[in-house]
Structure formats: structure tokens, C-alpha cells
DOVO-51343 format. One record per residue (C-alpha): residue number from 0; x, y, z. Coordinates in nm, 3 decimals. Example, Ala and Ser with C-alpha at 12.3 -4.5 7.8 and 13.67 -1.06 7.14 Angstrom:
BEGIN
<lumdren><nr>0</nr><x>1.230</x><y>-0.450</y><z>0.780</z></lumdren>
<lumdren><nr>1</nr><x>1.367</x><y>-0.106</y><z>0.714</z></lumdren>
This chain:
BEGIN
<lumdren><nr>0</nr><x>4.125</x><y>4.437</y><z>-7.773</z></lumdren>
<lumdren><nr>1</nr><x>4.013</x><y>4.082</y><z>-7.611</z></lumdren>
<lumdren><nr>2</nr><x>3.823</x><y>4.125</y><z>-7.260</z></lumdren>
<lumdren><nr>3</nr><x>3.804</x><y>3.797</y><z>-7.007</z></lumdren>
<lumdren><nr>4</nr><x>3.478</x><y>3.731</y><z>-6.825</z></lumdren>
<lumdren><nr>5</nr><x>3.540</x><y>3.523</y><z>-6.485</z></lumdren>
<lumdren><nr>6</nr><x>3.245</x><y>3.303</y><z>-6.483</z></lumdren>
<lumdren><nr>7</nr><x>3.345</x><y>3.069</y><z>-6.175</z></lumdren>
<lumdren><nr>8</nr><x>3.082</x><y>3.235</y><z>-5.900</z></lumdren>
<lumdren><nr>9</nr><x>3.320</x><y>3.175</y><z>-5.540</z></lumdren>
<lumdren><nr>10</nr><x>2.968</x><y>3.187</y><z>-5.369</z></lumdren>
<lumdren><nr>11</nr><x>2.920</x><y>2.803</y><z>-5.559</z></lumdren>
<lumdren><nr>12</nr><x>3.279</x><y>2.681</y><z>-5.438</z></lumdren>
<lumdren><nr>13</nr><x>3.280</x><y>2.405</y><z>-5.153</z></lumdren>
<lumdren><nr>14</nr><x>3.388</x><y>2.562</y><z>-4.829</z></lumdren>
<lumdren><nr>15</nr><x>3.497</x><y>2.356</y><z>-4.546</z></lumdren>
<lumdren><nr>16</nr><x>3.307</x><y>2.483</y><z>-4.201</z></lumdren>
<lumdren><nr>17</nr><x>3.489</x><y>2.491</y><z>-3.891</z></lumdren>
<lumdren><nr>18</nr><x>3.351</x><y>2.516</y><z>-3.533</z></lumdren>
<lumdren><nr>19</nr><x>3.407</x><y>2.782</y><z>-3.376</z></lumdren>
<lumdren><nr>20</nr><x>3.452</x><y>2.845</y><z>-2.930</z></lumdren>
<lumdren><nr>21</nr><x>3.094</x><y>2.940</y><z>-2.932</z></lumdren>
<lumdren><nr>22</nr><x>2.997</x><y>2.662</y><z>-3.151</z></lumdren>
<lumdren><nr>23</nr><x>3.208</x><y>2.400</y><z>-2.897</z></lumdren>
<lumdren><nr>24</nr><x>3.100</x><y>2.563</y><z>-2.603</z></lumdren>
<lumdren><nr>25</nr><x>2.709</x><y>2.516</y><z>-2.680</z></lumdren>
<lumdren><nr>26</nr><x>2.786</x><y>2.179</y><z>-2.698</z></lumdren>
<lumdren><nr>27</nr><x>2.987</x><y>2.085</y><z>-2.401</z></lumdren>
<lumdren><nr>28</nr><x>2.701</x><y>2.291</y><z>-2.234</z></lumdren>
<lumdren><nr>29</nr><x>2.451</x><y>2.072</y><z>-2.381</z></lumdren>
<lumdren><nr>30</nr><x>2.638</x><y>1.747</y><z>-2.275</z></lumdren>
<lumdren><nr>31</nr><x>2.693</x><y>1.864</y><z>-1.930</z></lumdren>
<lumdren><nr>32</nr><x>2.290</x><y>1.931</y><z>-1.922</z></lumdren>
<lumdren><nr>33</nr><x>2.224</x><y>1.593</y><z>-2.057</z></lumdren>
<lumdren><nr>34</nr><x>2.495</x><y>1.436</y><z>-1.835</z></lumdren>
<lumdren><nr>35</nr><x>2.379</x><y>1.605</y><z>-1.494</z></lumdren>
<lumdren><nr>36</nr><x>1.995</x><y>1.507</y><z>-1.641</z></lumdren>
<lumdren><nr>37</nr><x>2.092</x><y>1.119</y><z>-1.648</z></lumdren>
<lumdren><nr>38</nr><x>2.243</x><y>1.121</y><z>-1.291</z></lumdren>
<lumdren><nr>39</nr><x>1.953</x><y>1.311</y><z>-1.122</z></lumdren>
<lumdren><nr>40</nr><x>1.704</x><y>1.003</y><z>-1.252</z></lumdren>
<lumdren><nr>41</nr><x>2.030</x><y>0.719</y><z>-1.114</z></lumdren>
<lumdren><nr>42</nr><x>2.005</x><y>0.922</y><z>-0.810</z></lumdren>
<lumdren><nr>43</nr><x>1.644</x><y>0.893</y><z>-0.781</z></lumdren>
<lumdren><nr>44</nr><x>1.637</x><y>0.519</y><z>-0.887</z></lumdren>
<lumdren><nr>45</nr><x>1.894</x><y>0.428</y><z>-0.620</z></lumdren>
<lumdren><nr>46</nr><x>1.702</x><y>0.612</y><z>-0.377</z></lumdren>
<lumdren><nr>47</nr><x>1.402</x><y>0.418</y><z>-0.409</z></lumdren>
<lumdren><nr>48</nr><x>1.545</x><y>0.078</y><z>-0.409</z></lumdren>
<lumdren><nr>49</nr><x>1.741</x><y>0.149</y><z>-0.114</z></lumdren>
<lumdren><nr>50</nr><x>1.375</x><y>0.267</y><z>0.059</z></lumdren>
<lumdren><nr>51</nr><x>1.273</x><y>-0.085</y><z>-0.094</z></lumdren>
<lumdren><nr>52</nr><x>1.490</x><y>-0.238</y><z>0.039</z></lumdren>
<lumdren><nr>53</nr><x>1.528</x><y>-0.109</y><z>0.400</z></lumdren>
<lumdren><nr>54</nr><x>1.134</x><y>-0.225</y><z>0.393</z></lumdren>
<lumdren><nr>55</nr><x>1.224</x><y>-0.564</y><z>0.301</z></lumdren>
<lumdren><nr>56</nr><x>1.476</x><y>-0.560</y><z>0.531</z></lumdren>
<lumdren><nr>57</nr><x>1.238</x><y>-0.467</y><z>0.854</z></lumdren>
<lumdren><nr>58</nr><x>0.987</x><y>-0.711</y><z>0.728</z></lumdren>
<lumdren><nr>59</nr><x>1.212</x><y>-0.978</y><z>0.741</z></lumdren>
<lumdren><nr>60</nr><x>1.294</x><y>-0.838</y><z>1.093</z></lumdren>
<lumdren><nr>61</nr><x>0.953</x><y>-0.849</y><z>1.235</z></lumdren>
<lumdren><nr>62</nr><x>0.902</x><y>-1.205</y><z>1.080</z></lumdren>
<lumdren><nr>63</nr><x>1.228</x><y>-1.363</y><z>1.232</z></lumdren>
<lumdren><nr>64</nr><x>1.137</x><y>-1.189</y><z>1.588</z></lumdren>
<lumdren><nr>65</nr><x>0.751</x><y>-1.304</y><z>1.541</z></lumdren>
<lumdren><nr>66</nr><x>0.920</x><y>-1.663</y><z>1.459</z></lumdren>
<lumdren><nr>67</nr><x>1.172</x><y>-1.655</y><z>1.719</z></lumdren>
<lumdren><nr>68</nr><x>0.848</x><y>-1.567</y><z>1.979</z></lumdren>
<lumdren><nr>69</nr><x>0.660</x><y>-1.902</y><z>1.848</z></lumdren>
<lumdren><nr>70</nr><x>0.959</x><y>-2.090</y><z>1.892</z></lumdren>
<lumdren><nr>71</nr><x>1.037</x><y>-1.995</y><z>2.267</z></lumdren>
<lumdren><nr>72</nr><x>0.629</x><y>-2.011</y><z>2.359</z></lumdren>
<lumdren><nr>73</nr><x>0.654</x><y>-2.364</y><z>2.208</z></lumdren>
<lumdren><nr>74</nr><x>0.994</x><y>-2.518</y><z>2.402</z></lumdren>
<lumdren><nr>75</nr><x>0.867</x><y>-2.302</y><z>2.758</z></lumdren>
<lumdren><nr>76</nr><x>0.723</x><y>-2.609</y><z>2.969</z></lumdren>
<lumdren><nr>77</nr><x>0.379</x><y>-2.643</y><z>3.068</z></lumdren>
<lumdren><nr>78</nr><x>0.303</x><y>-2.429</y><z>3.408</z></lumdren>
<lumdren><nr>79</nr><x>0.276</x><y>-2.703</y><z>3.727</z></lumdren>
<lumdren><nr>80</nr><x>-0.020</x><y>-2.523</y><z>3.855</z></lumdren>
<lumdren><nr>81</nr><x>-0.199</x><y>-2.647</y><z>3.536</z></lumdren>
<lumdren><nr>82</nr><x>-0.063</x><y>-3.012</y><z>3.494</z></lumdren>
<lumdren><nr>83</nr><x>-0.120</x><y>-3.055</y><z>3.846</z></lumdren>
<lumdren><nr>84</nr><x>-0.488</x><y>-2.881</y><z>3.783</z></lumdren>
<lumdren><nr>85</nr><x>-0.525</x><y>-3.153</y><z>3.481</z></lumdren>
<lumdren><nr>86</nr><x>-0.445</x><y>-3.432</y><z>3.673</z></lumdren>
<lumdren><nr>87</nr><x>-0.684</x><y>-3.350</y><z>3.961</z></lumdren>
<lumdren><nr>88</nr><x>-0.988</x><y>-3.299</y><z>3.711</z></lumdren>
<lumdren><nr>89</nr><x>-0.841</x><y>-3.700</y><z>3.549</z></lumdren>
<lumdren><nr>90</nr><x>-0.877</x><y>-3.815</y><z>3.886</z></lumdren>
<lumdren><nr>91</nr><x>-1.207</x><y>-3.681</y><z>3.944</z></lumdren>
<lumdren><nr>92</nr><x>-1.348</x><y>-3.824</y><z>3.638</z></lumdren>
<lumdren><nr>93</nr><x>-1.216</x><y>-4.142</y><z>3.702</z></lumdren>
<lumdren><nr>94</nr><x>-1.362</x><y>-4.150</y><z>4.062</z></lumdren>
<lumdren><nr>95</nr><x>-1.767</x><y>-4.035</y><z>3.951</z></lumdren>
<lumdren><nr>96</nr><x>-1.686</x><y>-4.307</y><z>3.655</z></lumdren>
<lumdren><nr>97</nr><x>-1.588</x><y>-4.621</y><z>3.893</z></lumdren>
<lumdren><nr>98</nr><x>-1.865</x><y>-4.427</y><z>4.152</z></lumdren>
<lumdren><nr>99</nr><x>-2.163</x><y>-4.479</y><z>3.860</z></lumdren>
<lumdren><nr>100</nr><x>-2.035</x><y>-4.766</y><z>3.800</z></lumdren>
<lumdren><nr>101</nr><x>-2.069</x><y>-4.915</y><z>4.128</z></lumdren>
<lumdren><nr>102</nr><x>-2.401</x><y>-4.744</y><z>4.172</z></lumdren>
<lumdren><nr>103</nr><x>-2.504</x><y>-4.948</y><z>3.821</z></lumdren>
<lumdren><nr>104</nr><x>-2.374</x><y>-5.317</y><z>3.954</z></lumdren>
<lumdren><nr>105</nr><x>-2.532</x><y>-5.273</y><z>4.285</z></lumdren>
<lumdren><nr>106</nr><x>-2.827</x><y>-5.479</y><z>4.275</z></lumdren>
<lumdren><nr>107</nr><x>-3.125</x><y>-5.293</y><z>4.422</z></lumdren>
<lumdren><nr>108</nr><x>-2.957</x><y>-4.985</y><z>4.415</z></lumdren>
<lumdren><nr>109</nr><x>-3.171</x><y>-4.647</y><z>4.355</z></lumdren>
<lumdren><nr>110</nr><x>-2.958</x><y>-4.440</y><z>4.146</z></lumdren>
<lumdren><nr>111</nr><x>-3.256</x><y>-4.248</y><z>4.029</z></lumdren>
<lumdren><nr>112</nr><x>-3.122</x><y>-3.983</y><z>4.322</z></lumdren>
<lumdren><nr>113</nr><x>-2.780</x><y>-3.960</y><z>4.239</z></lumdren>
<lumdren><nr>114</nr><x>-2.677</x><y>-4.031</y><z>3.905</z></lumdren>
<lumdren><nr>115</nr><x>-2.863</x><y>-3.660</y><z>3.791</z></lumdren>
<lumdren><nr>116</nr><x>-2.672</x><y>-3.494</y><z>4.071</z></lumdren>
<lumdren><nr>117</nr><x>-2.347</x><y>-3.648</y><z>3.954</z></lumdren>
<lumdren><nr>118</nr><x>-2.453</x><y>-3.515</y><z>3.613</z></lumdren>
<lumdren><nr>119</nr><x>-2.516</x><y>-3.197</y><z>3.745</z></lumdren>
<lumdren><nr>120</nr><x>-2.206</x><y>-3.174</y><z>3.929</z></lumdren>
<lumdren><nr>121</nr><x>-2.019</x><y>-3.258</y><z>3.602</z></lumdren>
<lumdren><nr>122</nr><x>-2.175</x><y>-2.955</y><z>3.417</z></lumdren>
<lumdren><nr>123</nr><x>-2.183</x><y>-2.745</y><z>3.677</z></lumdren>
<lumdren><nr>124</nr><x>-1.720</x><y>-2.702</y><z>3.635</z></lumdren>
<lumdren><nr>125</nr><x>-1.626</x><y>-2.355</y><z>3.649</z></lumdren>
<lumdren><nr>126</nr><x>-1.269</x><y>-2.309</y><z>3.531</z></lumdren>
<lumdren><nr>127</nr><x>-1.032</x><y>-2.233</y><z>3.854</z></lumdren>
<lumdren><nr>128</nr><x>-1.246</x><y>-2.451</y><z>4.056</z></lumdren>
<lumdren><nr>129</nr><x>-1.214</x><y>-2.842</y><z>4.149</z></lumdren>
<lumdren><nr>130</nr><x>-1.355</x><y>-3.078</y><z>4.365</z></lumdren>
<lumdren><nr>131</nr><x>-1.141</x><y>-3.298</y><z>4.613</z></lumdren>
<lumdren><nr>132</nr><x>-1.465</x><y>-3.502</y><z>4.729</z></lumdren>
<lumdren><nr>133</nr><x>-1.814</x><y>-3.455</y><z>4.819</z></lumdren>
<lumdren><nr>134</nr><x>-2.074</x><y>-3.657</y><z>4.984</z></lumdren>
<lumdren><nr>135</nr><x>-2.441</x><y>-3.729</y><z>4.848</z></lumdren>
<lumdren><nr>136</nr><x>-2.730</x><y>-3.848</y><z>5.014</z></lumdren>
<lumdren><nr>137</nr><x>-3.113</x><y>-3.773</y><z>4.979</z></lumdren>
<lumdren><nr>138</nr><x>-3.165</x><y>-3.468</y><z>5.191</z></lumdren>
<lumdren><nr>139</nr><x>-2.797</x><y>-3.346</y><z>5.223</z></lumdren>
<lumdren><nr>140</nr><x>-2.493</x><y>-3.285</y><z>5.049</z></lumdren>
<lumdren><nr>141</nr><x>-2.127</x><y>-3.214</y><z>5.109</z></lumdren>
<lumdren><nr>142</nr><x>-1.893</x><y>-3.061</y><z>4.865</z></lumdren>
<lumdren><nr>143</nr><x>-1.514</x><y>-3.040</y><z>4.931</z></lumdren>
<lumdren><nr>144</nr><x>-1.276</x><y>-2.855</y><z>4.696</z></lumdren>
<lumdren><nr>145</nr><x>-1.042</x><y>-2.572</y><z>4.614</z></lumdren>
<lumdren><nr>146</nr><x>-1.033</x><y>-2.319</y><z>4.413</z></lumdren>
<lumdren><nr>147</nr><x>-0.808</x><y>-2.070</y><z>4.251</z></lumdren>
<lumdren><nr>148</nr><x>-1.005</x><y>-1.771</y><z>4.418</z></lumdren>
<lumdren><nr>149</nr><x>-1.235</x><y>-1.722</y><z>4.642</z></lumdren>
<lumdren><nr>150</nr><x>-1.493</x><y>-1.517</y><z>4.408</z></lumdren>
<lumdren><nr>151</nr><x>-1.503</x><y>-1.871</y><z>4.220</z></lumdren>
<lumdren><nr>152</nr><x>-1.671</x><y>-2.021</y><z>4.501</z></lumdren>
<lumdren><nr>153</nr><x>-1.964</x><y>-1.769</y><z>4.484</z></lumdren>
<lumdren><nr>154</nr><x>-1.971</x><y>-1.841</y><z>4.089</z></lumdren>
<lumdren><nr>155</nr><x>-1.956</x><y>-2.226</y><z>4.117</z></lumdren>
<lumdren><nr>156</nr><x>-2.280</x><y>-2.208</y><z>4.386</z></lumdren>
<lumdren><nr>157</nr><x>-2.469</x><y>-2.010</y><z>4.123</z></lumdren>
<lumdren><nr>158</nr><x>-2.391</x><y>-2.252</y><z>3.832</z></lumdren>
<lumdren><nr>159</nr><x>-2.494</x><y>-2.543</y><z>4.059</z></lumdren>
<lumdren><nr>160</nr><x>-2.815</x><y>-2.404</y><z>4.177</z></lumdren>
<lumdren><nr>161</nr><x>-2.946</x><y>-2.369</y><z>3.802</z></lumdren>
<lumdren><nr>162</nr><x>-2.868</x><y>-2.750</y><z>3.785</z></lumdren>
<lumdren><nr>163</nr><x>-3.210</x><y>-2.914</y><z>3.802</z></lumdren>
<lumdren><nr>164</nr><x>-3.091</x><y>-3.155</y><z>4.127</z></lumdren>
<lumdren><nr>165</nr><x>-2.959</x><y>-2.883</y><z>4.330</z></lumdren>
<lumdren><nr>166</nr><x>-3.219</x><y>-2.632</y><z>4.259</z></lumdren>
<lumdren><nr>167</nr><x>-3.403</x><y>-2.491</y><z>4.570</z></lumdren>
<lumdren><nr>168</nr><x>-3.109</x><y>-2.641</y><z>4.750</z></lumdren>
<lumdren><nr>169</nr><x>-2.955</x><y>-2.396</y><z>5.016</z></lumdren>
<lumdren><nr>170</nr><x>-2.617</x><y>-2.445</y><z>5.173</z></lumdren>
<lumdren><nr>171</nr><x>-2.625</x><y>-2.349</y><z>5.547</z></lumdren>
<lumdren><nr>172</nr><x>-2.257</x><y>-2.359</y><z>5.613</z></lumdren>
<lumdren><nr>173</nr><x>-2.005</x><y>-2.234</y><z>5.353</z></lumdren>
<lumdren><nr>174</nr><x>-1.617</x><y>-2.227</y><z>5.505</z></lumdren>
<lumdren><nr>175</nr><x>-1.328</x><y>-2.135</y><z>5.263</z></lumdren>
<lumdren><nr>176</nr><x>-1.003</x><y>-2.028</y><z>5.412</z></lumdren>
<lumdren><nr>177</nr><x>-0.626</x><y>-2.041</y><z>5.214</z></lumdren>
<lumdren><nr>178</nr><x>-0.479</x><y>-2.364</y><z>5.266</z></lumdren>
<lumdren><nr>179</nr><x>-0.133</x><y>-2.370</y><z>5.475</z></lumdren>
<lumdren><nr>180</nr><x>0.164</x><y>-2.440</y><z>5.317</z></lumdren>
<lumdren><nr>181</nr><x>0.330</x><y>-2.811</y><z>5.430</z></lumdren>
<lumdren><nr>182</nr><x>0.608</x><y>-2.796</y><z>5.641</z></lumdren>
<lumdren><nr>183</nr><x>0.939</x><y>-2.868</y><z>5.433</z></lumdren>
<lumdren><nr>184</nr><x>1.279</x><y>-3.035</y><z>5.589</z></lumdren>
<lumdren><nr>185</nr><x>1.564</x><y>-2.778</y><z>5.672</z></lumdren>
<lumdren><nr>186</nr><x>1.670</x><y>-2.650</y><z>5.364</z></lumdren>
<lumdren><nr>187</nr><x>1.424</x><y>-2.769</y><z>5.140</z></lumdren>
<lumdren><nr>188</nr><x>1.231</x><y>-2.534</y><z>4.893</z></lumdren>
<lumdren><nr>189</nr><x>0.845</x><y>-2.419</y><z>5.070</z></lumdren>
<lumdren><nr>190</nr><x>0.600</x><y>-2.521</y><z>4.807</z></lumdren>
<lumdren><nr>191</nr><x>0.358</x><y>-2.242</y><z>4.893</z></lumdren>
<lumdren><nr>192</nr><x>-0.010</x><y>-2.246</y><z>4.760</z></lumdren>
<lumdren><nr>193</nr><x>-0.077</x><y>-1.995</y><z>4.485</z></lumdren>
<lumdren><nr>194</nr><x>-0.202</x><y>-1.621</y><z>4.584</z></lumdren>
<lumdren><nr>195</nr><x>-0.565</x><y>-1.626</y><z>4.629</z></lumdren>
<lumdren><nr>196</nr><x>-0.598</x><y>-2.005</y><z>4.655</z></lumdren>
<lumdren><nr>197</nr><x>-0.885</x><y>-2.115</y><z>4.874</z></lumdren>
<lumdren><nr>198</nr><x>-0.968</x><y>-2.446</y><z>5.020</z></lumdren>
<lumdren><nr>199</nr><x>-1.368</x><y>-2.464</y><z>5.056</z></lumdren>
<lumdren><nr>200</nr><x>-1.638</x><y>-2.688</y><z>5.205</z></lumdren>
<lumdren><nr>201</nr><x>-2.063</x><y>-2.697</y><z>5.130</z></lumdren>
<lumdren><nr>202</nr><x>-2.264</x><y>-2.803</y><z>5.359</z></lumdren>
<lumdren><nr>203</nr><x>-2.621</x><y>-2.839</y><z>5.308</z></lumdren>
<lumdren><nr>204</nr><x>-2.889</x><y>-3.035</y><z>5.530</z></lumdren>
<lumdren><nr>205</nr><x>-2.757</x><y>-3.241</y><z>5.794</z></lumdren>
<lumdren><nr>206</nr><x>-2.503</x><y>-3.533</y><z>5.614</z></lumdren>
<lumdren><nr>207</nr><x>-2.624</x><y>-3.885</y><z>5.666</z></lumdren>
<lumdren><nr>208</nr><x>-2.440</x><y>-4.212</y><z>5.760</z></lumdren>
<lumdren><nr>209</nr><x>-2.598</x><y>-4.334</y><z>5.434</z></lumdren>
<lumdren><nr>210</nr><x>-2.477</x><y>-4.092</y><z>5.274</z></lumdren>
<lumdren><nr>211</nr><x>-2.262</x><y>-4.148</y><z>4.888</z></lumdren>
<lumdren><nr>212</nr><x>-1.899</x><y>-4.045</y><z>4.947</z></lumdren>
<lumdren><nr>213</nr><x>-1.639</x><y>-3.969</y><z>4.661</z></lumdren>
<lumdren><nr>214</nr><x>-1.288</x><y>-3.864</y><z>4.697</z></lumdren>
């Protein structure tokens, strides 16, 4: 009596493996995670270019209003009340000029006494304060001007009296009152004096005929 012995072991056989729902679900769970991963850090990227870039965009704001500033500051004319204040200092320096240098071609003339007073007078400027003319002679002077207010006045005397030429020198009669305004033709604009303006007038000692004038 033959016997047959199976030796083919089905554990060694090749067996195809087939996902199952769990298997398939683990994954599209794991995608999802991965997916929903990648968009949070897109999210966050976006987020802080478009901070970036709302930054830039104020930047450029501030710089084009800044600009825009400069550019109306440099077409706005210059004020009258300082070309006209420019043009009265040019005159005055052109009047002490020709007045030194008619002092200088006078031929005997002793401008030992006034030349340093006309020096002084120069550094003695306080801004907001001009002279229209003044008169000089050895024991007097006159000094006739305006000035943008009348607390100037008190600060031009004390910058003149620490000028060597003036010093010890006292002004006995100091008038200032605000200048009237011209009378204009019927309807014609009133070109009024500024607020505060004063018109002023130094006396000190009694004035001489002899006396250096300058207007």
C-alpha cells in the first residue's frame, strides 16, 4: 500500500496582499493631515508678505506726501514782508558804503568819530529791526527806524550800548508808535502795516547842524 506525502508548505506560496477600508482610510487620513499641514504654512507665508507689503506700501506713502511737502514749500513765493525787509537792509548798506566813502575822499575830514560808530551800528542789527536814517555828530545822535515789534526796540538799545562808540551813551527821548496805513484810491486794496509794527526814533544829546545825516 503506497502513501503520498504533500511536501509543498502553502505558508511558502506567494500571496498577493490587498488593502483593506482600514488600510485606505489611514491613508487618506494621512494625506488630508499632510494636505491641511502644507496650507496652514501658504497661509502663514501669504500673511506675512501681505504685512510686508502693506509696510512698503505706507512707506512709499509717507515719502510721496514728505516729497509732495518739499515741492509746494519750494514753488510758494517768497513772503513781501521779507523781500521788502531785504531790500531795505541793500539800501542801507549801500547808503553807510557811499557815506564812508565820502567821509574817506573828504580832504581834512575826521572820520576818527564816525567811521567806529558806523561800525558799531552795522553789528549792532537785530533781526526784525531796520534803520530808515540816523544822524551822527560828536555829542549827539539820531536814529530813525522801524521795527517788527516794539520789544525789538528795547533789544536793539541794549546791543548798541555794548558797542564800544555808544557805550555810556543815554537816549533822552525814545518815541515809537505803529505807523498809519496810506490812504488808498476808492476801491483800491489798504496795504496795512503788519501787527505789531512800530515806527521808532533815538534821540540822544541835543542834534547838531553839523551833524552826519544818512537816509
Amino acid at each position: 500500500m503506497s502513501q503520498q506525502i504533500n511536501l509543498a508548505n502553502p505558508q511558502l506560496t506567494q500571496k498577493r496582499y490587498v488593502f483593506g477600508l482600514r488600510e485606505m482610510a489611514i491613508g487618506v487620513g494621512v494625506a488630508a493631515l499632510a494636505a491641511l499641514g502644507w496650507a496652514l504654512v501658504v497661509h502663514d507665508r501669504a500673511r506675512s508678505i501681505e504685512a510686508q507689503a502693506a509696510e512698503q506700501e505706507a512707506r512709499l506713502a509717507q515719502a510721496q506726501r514728505m516729497l509732495a511737502a518739499q515741492q509746494a514749500a519750494a514753488a510758494r513765493p517768497a513772503s513781501a514782508l521779507l523781500a521788502s525787509r531785504v531790500e531795505s537792509v541793500r539800501a542801507q548798506v549801500t547808503r553807510r558804503e557811499a557815506l564812508l566813502a565820502t567821509l574817506g575822499d573828504t580832504p581834512g575830514a575826521d572820520t576818527a568819530g564816525f567811521s567806529p560808530r558806523l561800525r558799531a551800528l552795522a553789528a549792532s542789527h537785530v533781526e526784525g529791526v531796520w534803520l530808515n536814517g540816523f544822524e551822527l555828530a560828536p555829542d549827539s545822535v539820531v536814529l530813525r527806524g522801524s521795527a517788527l515789534q516794539a520789544g525789538l526796540v528795547t533789544t536793539y538799545l541794549e546791543r548798541l550800548g555794548r558797542q564800544a562808540p555808544f557805550a555810556g551813551l543815554r537816549f533822552a527821548s525814545v518815541a515809537a508808535v505803529q505807523p498809519a496805513s496810506p490812504p488808498t484810491a476808492a476801491g483800491a486794496g489798504a496795504a496795512a502795516a503788519p501787527a505789531g509794527r512800530v515806527d521808532f526814533e533815538l534821540i540822544a544829546g541835543k542834534p547838531a547842524e553839523g551833524a552826519t545825516h544818512a537816509r
